[in-house]
C-alpha positions in Angstrom: 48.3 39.2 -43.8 51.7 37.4 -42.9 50.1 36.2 -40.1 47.1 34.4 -41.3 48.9 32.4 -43.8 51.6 31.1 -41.2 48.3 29.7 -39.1 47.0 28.4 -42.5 50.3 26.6 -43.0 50.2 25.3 -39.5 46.3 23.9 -39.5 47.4 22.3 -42.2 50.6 20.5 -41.2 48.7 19.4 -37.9 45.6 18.2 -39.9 48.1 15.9 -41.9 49.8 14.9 -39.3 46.5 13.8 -37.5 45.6 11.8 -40.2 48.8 10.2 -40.7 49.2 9.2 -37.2 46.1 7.7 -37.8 46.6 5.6 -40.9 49.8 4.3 -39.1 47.3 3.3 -36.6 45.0 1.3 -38.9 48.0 0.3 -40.9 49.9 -1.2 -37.7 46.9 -3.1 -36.7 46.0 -4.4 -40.4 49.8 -6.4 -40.0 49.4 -7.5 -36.5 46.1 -9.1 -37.7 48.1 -10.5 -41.0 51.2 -12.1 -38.6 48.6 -13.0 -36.0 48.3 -17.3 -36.8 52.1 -17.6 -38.6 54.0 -15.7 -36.2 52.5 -14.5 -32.9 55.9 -13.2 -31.6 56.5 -10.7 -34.0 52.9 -9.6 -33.9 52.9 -9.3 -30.3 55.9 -6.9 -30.7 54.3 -5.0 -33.3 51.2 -4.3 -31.0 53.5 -3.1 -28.2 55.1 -0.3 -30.2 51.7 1.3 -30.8 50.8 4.1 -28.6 47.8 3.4 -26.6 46.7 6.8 -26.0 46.5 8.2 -29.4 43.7 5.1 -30.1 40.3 7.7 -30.0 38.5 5.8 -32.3 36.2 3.1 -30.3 36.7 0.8 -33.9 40.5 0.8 -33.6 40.4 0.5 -29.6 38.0 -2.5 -30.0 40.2 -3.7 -32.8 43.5 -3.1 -30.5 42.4 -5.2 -27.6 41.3 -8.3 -29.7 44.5 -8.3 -31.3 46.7 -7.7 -28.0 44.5 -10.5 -26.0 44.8 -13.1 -29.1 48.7 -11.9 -28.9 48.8 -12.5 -25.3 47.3 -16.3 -25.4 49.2 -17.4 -28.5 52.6 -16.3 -27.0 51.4 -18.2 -23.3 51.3 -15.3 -21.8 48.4 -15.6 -19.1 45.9 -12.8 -18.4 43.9 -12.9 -15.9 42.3 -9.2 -16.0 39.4 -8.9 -18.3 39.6 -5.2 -18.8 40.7 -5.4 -21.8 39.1 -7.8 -23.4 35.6 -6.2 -22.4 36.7 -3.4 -24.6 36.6 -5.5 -27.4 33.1 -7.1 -26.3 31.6 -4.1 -25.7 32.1 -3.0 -28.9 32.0 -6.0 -31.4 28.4 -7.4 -29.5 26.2 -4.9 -31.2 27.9 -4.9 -34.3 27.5 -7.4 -37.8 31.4 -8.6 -37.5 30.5 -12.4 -36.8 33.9 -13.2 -37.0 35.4 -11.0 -34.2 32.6 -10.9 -32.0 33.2 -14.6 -32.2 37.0 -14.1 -31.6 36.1 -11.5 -28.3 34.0 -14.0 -26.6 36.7 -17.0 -27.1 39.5 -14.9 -25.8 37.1 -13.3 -22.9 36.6 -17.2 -22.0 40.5 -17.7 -22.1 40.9 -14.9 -19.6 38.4 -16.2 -17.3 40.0 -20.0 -17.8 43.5 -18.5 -16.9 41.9 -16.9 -13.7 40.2 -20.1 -12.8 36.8 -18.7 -12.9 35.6 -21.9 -15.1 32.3 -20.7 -14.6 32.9 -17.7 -16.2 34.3 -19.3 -19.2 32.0 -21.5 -20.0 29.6 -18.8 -20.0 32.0 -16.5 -22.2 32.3 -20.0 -24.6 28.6 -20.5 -24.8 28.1 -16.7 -26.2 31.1 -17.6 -29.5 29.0 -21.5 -30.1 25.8 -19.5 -30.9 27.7 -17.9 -33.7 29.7 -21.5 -34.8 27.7 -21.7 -37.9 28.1 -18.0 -39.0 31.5 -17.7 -37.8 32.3 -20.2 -41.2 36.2 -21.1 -40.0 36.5 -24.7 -38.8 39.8 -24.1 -37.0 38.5 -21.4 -34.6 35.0 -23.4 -34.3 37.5 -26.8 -33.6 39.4 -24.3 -30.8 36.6 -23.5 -28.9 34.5 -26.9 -28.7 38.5 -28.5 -27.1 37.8 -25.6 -24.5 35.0 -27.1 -23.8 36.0 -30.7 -23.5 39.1 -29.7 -21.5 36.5 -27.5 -18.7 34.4 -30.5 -18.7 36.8 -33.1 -18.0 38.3 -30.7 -15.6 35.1 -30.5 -13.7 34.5 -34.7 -14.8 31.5 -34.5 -16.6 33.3 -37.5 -18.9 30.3 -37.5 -21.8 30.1 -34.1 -22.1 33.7 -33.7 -22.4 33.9 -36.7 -24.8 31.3 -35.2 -27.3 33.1 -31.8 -27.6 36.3 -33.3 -28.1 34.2 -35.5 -31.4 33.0 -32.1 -32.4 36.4 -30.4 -32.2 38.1 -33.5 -33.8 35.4 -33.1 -36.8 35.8 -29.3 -37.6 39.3 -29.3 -37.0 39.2 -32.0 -40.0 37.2 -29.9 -42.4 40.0 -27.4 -41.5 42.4 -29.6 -42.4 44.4 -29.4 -39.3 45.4 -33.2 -38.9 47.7 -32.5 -36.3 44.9 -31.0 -34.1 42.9 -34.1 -35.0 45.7 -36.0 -33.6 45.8 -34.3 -30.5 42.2 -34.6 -30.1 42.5 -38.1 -30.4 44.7 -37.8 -27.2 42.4 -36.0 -25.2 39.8 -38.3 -26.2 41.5 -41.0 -25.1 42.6 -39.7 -21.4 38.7 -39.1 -21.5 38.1 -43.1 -22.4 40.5 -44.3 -19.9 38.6 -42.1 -16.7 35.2 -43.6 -18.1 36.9 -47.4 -17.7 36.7 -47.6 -21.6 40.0 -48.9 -22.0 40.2 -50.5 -25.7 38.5 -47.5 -27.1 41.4 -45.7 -25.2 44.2 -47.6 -26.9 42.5 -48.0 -30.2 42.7 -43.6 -30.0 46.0 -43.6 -28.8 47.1 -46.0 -31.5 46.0 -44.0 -33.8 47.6 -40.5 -32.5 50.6 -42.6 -32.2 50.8 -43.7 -35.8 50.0 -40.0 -37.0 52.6 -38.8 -34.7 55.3 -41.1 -36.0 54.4 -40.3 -39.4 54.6 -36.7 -39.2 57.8 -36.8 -36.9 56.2 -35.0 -34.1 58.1 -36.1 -31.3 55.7 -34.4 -28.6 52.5 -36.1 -29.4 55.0 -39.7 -29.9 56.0 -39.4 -26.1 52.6 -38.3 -25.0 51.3 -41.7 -26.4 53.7 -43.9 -24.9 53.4 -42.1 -21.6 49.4 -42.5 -21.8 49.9 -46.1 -23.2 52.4 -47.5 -20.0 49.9 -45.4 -17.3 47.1 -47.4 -18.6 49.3 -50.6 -19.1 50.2 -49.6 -15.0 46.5 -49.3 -14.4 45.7 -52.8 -15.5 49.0 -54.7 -14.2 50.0 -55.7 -17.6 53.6 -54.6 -15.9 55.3 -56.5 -18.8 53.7 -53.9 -21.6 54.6 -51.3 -19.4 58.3 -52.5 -19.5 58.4 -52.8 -22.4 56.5 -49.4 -23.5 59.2 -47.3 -20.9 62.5 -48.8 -22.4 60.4 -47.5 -25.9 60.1 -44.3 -24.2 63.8 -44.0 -22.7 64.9 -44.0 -26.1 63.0 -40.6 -26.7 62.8 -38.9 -23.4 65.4 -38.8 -20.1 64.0 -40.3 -16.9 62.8 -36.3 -15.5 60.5 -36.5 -18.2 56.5 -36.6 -17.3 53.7 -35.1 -15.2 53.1 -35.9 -11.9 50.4 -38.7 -12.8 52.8 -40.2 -14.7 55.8 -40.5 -12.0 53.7 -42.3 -10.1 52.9 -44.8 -12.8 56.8 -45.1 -13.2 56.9 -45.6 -9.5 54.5 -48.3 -9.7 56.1 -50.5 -12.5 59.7 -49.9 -10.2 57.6 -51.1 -7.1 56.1 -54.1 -9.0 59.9 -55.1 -9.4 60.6 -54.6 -5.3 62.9 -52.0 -6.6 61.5 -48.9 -3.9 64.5 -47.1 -3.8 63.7 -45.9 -7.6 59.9 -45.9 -6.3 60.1 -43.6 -3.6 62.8 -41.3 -6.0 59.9 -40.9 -8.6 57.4 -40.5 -5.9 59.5 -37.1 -4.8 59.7 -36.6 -8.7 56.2 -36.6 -9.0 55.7 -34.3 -5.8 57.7 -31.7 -7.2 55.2 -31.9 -10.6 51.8 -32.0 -8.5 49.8 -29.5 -10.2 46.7 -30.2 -8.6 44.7 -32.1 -5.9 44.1 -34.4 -8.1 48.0 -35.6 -8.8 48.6 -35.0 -4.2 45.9 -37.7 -4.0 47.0 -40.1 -6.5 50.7 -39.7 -5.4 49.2 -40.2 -1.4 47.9 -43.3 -2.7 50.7 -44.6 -5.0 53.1 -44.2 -2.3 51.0 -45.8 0.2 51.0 -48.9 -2.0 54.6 -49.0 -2.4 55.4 -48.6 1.3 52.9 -51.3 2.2 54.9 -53.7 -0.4 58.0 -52.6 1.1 56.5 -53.2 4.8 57.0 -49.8 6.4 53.4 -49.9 7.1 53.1 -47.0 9.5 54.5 -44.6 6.9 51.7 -46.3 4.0 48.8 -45.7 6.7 50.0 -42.2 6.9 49.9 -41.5 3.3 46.8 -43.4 3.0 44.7 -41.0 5.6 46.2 -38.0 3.8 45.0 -39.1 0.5 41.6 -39.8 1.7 41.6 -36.8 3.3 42.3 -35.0 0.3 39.9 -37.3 -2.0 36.8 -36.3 0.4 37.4 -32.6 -0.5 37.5 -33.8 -4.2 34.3 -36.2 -4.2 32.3 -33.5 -2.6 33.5 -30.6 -5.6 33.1 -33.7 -8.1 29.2 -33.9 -6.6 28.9 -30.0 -7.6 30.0 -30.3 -11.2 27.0 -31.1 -12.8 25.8 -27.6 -12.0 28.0 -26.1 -15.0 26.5 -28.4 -17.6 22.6 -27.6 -16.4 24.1 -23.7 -16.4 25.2 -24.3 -20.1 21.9 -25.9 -21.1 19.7 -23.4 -18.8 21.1 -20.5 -20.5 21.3 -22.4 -23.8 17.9 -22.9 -23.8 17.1 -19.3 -22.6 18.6 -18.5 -25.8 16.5 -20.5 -27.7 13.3 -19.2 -25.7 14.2 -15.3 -26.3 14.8 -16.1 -30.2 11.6 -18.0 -30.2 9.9 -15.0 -28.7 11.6 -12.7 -30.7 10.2 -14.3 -33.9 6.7 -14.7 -32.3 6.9 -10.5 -31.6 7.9 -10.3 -35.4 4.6 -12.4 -36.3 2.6 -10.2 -33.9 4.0 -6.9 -35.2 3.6 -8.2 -38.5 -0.3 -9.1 -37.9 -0.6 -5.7 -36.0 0.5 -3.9 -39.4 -1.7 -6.2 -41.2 -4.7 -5.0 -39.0 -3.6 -1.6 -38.9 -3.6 -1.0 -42.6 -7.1 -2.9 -42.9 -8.1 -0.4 -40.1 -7.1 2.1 -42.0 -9.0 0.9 -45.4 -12.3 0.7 -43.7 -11.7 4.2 -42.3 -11.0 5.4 -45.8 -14.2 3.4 -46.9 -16.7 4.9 -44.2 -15.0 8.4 -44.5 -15.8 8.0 -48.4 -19.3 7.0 -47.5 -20.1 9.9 -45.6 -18.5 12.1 -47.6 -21.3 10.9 -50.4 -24.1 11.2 -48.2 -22.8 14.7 -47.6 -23.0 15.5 -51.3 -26.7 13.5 -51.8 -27.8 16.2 -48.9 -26.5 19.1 -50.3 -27.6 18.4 -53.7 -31.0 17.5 -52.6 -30.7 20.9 -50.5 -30.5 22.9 -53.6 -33.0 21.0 -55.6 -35.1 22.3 -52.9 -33.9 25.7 -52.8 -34.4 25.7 -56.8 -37.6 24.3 -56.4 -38.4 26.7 -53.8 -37.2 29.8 -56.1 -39.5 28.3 -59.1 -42.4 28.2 -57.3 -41.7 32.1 -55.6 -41.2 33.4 -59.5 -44.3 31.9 -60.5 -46.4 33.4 -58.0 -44.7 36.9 -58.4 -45.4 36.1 -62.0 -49.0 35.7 -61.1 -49.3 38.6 -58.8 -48.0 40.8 -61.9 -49.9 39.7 -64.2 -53.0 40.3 -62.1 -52.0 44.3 -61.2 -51.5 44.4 -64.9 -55.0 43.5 -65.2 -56.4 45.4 -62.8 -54.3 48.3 -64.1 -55.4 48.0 -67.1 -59.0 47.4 -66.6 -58.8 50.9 -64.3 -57.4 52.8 -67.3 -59.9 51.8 -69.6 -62.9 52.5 -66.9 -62.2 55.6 -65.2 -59.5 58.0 -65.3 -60.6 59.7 -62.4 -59.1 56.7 -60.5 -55.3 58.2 -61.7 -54.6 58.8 -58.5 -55.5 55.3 -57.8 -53.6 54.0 -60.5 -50.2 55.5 -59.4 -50.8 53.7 -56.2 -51.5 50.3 -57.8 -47.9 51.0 -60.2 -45.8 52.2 -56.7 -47.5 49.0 -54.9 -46.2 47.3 -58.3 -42.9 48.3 -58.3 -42.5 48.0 -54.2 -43.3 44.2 -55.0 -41.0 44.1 -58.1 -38.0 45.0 -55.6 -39.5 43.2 -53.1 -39.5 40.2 -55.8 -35.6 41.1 -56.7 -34.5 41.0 -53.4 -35.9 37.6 -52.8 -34.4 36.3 -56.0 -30.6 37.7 -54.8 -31.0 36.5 -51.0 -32.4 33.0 -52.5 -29.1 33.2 -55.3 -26.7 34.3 -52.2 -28.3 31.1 -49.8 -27.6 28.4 -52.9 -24.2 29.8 -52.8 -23.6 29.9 -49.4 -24.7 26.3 -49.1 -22.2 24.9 -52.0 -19.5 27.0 -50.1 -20.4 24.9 -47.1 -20.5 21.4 -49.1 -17.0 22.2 -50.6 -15.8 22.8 -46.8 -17.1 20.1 -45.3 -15.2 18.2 -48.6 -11.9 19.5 -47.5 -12.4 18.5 -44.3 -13.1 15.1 -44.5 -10.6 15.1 -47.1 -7.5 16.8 -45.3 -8.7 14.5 -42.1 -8.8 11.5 -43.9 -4.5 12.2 -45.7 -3.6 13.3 -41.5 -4.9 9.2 -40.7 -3.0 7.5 -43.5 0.4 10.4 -42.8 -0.1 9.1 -38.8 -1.0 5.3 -39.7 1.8 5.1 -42.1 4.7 6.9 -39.5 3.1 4.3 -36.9 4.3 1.3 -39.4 7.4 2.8 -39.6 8.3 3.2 -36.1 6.9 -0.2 -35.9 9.0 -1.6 -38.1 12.6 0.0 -37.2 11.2 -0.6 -33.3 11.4 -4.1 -34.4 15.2 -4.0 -36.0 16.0 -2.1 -32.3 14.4 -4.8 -30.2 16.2 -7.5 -32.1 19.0 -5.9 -31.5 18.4 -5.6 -27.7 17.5 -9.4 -27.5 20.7 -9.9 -29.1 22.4 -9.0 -26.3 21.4 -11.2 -23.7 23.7 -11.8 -21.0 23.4 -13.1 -17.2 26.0 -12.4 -15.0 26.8 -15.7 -12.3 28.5 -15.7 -8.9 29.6 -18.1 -6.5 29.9 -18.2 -3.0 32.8 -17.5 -1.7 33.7 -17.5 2.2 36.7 -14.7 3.2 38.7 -15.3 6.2 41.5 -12.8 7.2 44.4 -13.4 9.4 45.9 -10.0 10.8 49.6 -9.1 11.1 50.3 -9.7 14.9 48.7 -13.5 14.0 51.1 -13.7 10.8 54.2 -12.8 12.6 53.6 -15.0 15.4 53.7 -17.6 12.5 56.7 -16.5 10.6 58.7 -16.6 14.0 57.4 -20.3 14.8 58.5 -20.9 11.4 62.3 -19.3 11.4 62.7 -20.5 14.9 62.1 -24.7 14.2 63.5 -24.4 10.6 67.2 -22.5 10.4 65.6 -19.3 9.8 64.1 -19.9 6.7 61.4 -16.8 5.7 64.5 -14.4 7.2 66.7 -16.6 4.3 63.8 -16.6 2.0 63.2 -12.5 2.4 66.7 -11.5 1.8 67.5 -14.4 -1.1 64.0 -13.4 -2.7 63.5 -9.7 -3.3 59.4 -9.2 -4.1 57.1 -6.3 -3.3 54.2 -8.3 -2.7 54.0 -9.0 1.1 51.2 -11.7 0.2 53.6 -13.7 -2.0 55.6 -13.9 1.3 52.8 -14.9 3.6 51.8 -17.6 1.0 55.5 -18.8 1.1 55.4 -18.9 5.0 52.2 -20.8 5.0 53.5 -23.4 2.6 57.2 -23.6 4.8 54.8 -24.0 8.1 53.2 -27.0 6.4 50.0 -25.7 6.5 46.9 -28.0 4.4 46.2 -26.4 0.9 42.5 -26.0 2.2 43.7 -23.8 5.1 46.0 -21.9 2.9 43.2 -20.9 0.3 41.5 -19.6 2.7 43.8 -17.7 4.2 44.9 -15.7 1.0 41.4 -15.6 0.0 42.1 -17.6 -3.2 40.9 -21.2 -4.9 42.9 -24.5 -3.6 44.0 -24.9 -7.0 45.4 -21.3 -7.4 47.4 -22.1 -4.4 48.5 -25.7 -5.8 49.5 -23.9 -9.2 51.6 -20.9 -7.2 53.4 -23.9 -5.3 54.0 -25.8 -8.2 55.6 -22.6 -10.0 57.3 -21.8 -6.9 59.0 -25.3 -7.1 60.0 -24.5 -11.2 61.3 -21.0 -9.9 63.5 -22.5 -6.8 64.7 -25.8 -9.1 66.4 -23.8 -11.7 67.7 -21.2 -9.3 71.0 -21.1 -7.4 70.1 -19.9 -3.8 72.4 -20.4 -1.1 69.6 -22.4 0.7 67.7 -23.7 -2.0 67.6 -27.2 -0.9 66.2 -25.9 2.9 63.1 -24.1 0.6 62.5 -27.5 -1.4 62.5 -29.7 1.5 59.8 -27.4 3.1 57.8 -26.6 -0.1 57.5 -30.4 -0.5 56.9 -31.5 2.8 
């Protein structure tokens, strides 16, 4: 008896502890959720101290990996793997929570931005804009259209990038967010000044400018007056550009700036013969090139400046490889328009499957409206027939009572007439007794004769309003199994409808691109990594003893770029995009600057060569 309480007492300690391990659970994600916008760090930490395998519930796993990927971005942390955030997707796209389907899709297009398939994203960004109006929250509807103007100006569709950055700008003000308007201004801008709209450029920039002084925010100040001299650069007004760095020095120290925006500073030195400082901001800018886009513009700004200073044959140089590197670019810059006719082809698939979703509503709708007049003019013939049923059997025993009459009155007769004769053969001759007994037993034979009639005619008239009251119930039961049937079929019909909405909810198309693999194998590789430690002080022997990793394709990437190899050769020998590569070099450069190698400068000068 002992023994059955102690296992009471223990299913009950492990049933509480279940569900207390569970509200800590919900309890842990409801103030991650609460930190989530004020302070990301803290809510990132909170998330991490949650044990992922005691999440069994698909709400709180769903819930989890929103949380952890909108931690992830907000602390610029970049994921790349979409694992997660499918979990998340999977679960909130059938479901009525607007607002966090909206949230999985925007985060499932950060992941595939941070990975570089844009195409991807701008898919993923499409699926949160048809929920923009239900979503109701202006700052995450103003985050998602600046997604799409950055993509778009990324792949130079200019007026498509324009417009989102107007929409952003306007739902970021009902939000209230004047800083992100600001900012938006910027990017609007930088869009202006690549479309050759250069007073609408300024006018924006003053603007973000003014704000940006006004509020004190000393980043978006120095981003002006860096956009401001670059454009000032682009349109030789060298003496506003002058004027708009010695501004700038007063903010910033001469390393500040992008790569686009050394080369401007190189420029303005060159237009005052001073190359020396040119050429110093041209290797500046080197070391910042993100992108092709910064190599060719730093190919061609220090083409320019050697051609001022007269060392022709190293500006001819520079010029090719800029060309070079702007063919590659014009022909990718002919293929962007296919992302904006993949936004409006599926955009417009959209609106095609919600215009034939409503049409099947109006067609089931009609379908229940003809079913249920079906059904009505079944019940009307059924009721029709059942009358005619009842006119035949009544008119079947008015016969069978006529029928009856006329039998009695003829037995009557026949009576009445052996009465007679009885009679009359009493009063004439009672020698005819004998006679007489045979009339009276012929008599009473047709008396029983007469009965029997009566009962079989009594038993068919019954019989026959047995029969009527069947064939009732028949047509009566058969006619309540058509309106059970009819009335499941609208049913069915109607919760098949809630189901196929649902389905057509959940349209997605998955795209691919081409992609062409080549593969180098490890006798090939070594030959180069000897060429390359033979001609340049053993450099990758250096690099692998200085640089502990345990990725051997972060080594042959390394190699490639210390051989000098072109960025277009490189991608395709790691089997990844040109400006995947451009952003590992440029990170490489960040990681090697701020280190303290014993042959740092040996890894710079062949990283930037």
């Amino acid at each position: 008896m002992k023994g059955k309480y102690a296992i009471l007492w223990v299913l009950l300690l492990i049933s509480f502890y279940g569900c207390s391990d569970k509200k800590t659970i919900t309890d842990t994600l409801h103030r991650a959720e609460a930190l989530m916008n004020e302070y990301p760090d803290s809510a990132y930490t909170l998330l991490q101290t949650l044990p992922v395998d005691k999440l069994h519930q698909d709400k709180n796993r769903a819930r989890y990996a929103l949380l952890y990927s909108q931690a992830l971005d907000k602390n610029y942390i970049d994921e790349t793997n979409d694992s997660l955030i499918n979990i998340a997707i999977d679960y909130y796209r059938t479901t009525d929570d607007v607002h966090s389907k909206f949230l999985a899709f925007y985060y499932q297009g950060r992941v595939y931005t941070n990975a570089g398939e844009l195409h991807k994203a701008i898919l993923a960004y499409t699926e949160a804009e048809q929920l923009a109006d239900e979503v109701k929250d202006g700052y995450l509807v103003g985050l998602l259209y600046s997604e799409f103007g950055r993509i778009y100006r990324l792949y130079y569709d200019y007026p498509k990038s324009l417009e989102a950055y107007q929409k952003a700008s306007q739902y970021y003000e009902l939000a209230g967010k004047e800083t992100h308007c600001s900012y938006m201004r910027l990017n609007m801008s930088r869009v202006c000044r690549n479309m050759n709209q250069y007073d609408e450029s300024e006018r924006l920039l003053q603007m973000a400018l003014l704000a940006g002084k006004e509020s004190q925010d000393n980043v978006l100040v120095r981003l002006c007056l860096g956009d401001l001299l670059m454009q000032a650069v682009e349109l030789q007004d060298m003496a506003k550009a002058r004027t708009l760095h010695n501004e700038l020095q007063t903010l910033v120290d001469s390393d500040w700036g992008t790569a686009s925006f050394m080369g401007s500073l190189a420029a303005l030195y060159a237009s005052e013969s001073d190359f020396s400082k040119a050429r110093k901001f041209i290797e500046k800018g080197w070391r910042r090139a993100e992108n092709r886009v910064d190599s060719v513009n730093l190919y061609l700004s220090s083409s320019e400046i050697e051609y001022e200073a007269g060392n022709e044959k190293k500006a001819y140089a520079d010029l090719l490889e800029g060309t070079k590197l702007q063919k590659s670019e014009s022909y990718e810059t002919l293929q962007q328009p296919i992302l904006t006719v993949q936004r409006d082809y599926l955009s417009g698939k959209l609106d095609f499957q919600t215009y034939k979703l409503r049409m099947e509503q109006y067609l089931r709708v009609l379908y229940i409206i003809l079913s249920a007049l079906l059904l009505a003019i079944t019940y009307l013939l059924l009721k029709r027939k059942l009358k005619k049923e009842k006119e035949k059997a009544s008119k079947t025993i008015q016969q069978l009572k006529d029928e009856k009459k006329q039998k009695e009155e003829e037995s009557n007769k026949k009576i009445a007439s052996l009465l007679q004769e009885l009679k009359e053969k009493e009063q004439s001759d009672q020698s005819h007794i004998t006679s007489i007994d045979n009339l009276r037993l012929e008599l009473n034979r047709r008396e029983e004769h007469h009965r029997l009639y009566i009962q079989e005619m009594e038993q068919l008239q019954s019989d026959t309003e047995k029969e009527l009251q069947r064939k009732s119930a028949f047509v009566i039961d058969l006619f309540k199994i058509w309106f059970a049937t009819m009335g499941k079929l609208v049913v069915v019909l109607i919760h098949k409808d809630g189901k196929e909405e649902s389905k057509n909810k959940k349209l997605r198309k998955e795209i691919t691109l081409w992609q062409e693999k080549y593969y180098v194998g490890n006798k090939a590789y070594r030959e180069v990594e000897n060429l390359v430690n033979l001609y340049n002080d053993n450099a990758m022997s250096h690099f692998r003893n200085e640089m502990q990793w345990t990725d051997e394709s972060d080594y042959r990437r390394v190699c490639y770029f210390f051989a000098g190899f072109p960025i277009q050769l490189i991608a395709r020998l790691m089997d990844e995009s040109e400006d995947a590569i451009y952003q590992k070099r440029h990170r490489l450069r960040k990681v090697l600057d701020s280190s303290a190698l014993q042959y740092k400068e040996l890894y710079l000068r062949l990283l930037c060569k």
